[in-house]
PAZAPA-4460 file (N, C-alpha, C; in steps of 0.05 Angstrom, whole numbers, plus 32768, in hexadecimal, padded with zeros to 4 digits):
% residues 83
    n_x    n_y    n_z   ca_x   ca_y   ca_z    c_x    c_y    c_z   seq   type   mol
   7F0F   7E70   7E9B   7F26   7E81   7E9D   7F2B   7E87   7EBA     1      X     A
   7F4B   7E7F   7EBF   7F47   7E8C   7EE2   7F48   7EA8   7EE1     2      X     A
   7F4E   7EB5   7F03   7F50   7EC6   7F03   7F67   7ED5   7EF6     3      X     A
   7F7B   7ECA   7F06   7F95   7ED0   7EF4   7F8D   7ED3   7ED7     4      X     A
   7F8B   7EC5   7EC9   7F81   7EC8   7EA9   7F76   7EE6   7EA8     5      X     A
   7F65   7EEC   7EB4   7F48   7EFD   7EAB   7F5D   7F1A   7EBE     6      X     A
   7F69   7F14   7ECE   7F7E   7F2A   7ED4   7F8C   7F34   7EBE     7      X     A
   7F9F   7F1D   7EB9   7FAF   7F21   7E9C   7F9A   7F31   7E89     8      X     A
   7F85   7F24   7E80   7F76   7F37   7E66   7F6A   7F4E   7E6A     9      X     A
   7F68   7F4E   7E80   7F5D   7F77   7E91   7F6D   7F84   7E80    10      X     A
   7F8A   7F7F   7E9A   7F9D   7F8A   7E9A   7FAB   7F94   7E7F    11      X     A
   7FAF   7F80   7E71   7FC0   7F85   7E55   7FA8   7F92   7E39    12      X     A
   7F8D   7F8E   7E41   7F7F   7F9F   7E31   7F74   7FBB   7E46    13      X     A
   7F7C   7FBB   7E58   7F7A   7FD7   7E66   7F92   7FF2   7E62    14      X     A
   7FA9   7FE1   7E64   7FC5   7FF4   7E67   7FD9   7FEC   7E53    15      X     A
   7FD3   7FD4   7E37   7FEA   7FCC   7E2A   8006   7FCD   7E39    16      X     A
   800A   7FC0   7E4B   8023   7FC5   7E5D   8040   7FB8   7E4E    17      X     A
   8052   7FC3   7E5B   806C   7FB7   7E4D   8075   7F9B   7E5D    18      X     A
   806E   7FA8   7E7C   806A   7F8C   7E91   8054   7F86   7E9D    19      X     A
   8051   7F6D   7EA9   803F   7F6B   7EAC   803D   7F40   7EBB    20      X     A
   8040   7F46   7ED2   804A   7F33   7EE3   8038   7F2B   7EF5    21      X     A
   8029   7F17   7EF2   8017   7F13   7F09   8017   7EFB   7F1A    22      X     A
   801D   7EFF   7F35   802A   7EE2   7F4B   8008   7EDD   7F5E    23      X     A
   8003   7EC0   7F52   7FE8   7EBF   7F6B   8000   7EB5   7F87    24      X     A
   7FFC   7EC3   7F8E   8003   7EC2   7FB3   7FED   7EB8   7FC7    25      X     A
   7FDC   7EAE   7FBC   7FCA   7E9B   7FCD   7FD1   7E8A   7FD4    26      X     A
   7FE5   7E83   7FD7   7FEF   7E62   7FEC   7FFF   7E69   8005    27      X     A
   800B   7E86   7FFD   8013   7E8D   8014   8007   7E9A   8034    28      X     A
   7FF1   7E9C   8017   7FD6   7EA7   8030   7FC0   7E94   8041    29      X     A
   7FC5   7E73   803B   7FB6   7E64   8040   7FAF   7E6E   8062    30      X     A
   7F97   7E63   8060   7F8F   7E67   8080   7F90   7E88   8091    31      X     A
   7F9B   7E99   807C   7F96   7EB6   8085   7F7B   7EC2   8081    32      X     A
   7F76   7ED4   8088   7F61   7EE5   808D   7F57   7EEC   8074    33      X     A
   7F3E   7EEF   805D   7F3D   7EF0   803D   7F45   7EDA   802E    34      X     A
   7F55   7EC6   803A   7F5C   7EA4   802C   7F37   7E98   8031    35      X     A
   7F2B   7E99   8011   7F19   7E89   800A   7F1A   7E70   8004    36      X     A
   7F34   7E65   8001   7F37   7E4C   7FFA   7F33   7E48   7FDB    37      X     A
   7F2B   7E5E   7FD3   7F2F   7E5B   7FB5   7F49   7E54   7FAE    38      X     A
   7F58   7E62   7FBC   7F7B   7E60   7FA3   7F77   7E7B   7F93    39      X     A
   7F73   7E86   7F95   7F69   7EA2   7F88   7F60   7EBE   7F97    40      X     A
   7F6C   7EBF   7FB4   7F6A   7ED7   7FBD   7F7E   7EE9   7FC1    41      X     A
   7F96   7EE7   7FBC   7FB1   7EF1   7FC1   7FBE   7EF9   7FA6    42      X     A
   7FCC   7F12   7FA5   7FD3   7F0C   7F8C   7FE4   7F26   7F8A    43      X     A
   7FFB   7F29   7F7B   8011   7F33   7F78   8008   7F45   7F55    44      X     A
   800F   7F55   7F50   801B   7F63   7F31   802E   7F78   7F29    45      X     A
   8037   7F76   7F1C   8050   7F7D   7F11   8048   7F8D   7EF0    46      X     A
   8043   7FAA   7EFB   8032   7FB1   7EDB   803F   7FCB   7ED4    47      X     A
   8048   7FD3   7EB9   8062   7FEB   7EAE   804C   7FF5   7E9B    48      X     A
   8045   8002   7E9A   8036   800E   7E84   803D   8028   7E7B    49      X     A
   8038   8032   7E68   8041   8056   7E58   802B   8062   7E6B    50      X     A
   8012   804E   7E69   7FF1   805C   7E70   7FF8   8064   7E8D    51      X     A
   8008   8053   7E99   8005   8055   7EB8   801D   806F   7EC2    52      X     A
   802F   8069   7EB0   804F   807E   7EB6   803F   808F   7EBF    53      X     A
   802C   809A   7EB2   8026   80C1   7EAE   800C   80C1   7EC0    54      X     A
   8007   80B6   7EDB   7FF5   80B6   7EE8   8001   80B7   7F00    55      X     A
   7FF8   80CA   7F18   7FFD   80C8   7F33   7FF9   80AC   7F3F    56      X     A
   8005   80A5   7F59   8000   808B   7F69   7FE8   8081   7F61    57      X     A
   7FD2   809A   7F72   7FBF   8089   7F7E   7FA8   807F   7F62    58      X     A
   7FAE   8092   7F4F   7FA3   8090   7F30   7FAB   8079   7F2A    59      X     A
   7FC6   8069   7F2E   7FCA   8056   7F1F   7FB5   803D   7F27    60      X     A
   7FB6   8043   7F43   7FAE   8037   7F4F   7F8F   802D   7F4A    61      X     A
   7F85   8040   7F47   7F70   8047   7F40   7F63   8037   7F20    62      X     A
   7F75   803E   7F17   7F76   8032   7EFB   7F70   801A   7EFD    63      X     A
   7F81   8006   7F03   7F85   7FE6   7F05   7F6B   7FDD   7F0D    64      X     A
   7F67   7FE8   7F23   7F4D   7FDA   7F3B   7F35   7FED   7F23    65      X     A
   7F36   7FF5   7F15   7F1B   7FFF   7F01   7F23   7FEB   7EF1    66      X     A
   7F3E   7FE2   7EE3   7F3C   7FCE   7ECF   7F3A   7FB2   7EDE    67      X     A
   7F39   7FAB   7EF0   7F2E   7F98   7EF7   7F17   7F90   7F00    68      X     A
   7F09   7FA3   7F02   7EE4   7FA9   7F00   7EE2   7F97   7F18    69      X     A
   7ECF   7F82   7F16   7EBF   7F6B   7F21   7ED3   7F5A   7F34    70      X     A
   7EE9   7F53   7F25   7EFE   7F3E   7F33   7F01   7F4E   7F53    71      X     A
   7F02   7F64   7F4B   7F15   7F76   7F69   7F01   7F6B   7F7F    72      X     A
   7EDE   7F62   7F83   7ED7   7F56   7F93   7EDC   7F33   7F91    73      X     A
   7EE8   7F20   7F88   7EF0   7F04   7F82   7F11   7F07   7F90    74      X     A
   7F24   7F22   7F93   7F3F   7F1E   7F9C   7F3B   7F2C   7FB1    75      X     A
   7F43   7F1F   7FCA   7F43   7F2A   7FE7   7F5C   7F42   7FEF    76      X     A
   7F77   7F3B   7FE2   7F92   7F50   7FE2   7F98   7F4F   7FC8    77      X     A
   7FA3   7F6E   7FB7   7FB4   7F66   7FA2   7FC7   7F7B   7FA9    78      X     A
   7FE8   7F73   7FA8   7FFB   7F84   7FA9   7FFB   7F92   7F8C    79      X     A
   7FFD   7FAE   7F87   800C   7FB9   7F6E   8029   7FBF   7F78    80      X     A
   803A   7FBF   7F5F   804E   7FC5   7F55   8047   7FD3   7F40    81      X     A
   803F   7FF2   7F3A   8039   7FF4   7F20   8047   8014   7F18    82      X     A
   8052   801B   7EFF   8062   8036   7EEF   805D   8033   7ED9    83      X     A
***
């Protein structure tokens, strides 16, 4: 399973989201600073949840990087977009 994958199944069994959008942006990062050469350090999401609406910023925030446990040391940047 890649990462992406195992993002997707956090995610949607953490917050049942209504969206839920995930861009690996690792190619744009080639040769930057955190580029492992995996193909798997960059990465974009796009996540709407009811769970997340009713939570301050940094809570949401908070949230995600708890439902992503383990991965959050395997991804070097992740942007949220998340309500």
């Amino acid at each position: 399973m890649t990462v992406e994958d195992q993002m997707k199944a956090r995610l949607q069994a953490a917050f049942a989201p209504e969206v839920l959008e995930i861009v690996n942006d690792s190619a744009r990062h080639a040769g930057h600073s955190g580029d492992d050469g995996s193909g798997d350090s960059h990465y974009s999401v796009k996540l709407r949840s009811p769970v997340l609406a009713a939570m301050p910023r940094v809570a949401r925030h908070r949230a995600v990087h708890a439902a992503l446990g383990d991965l959050n040391t395997r991804i070097h940047a992740i942007a949220l977009d998340l309500g």
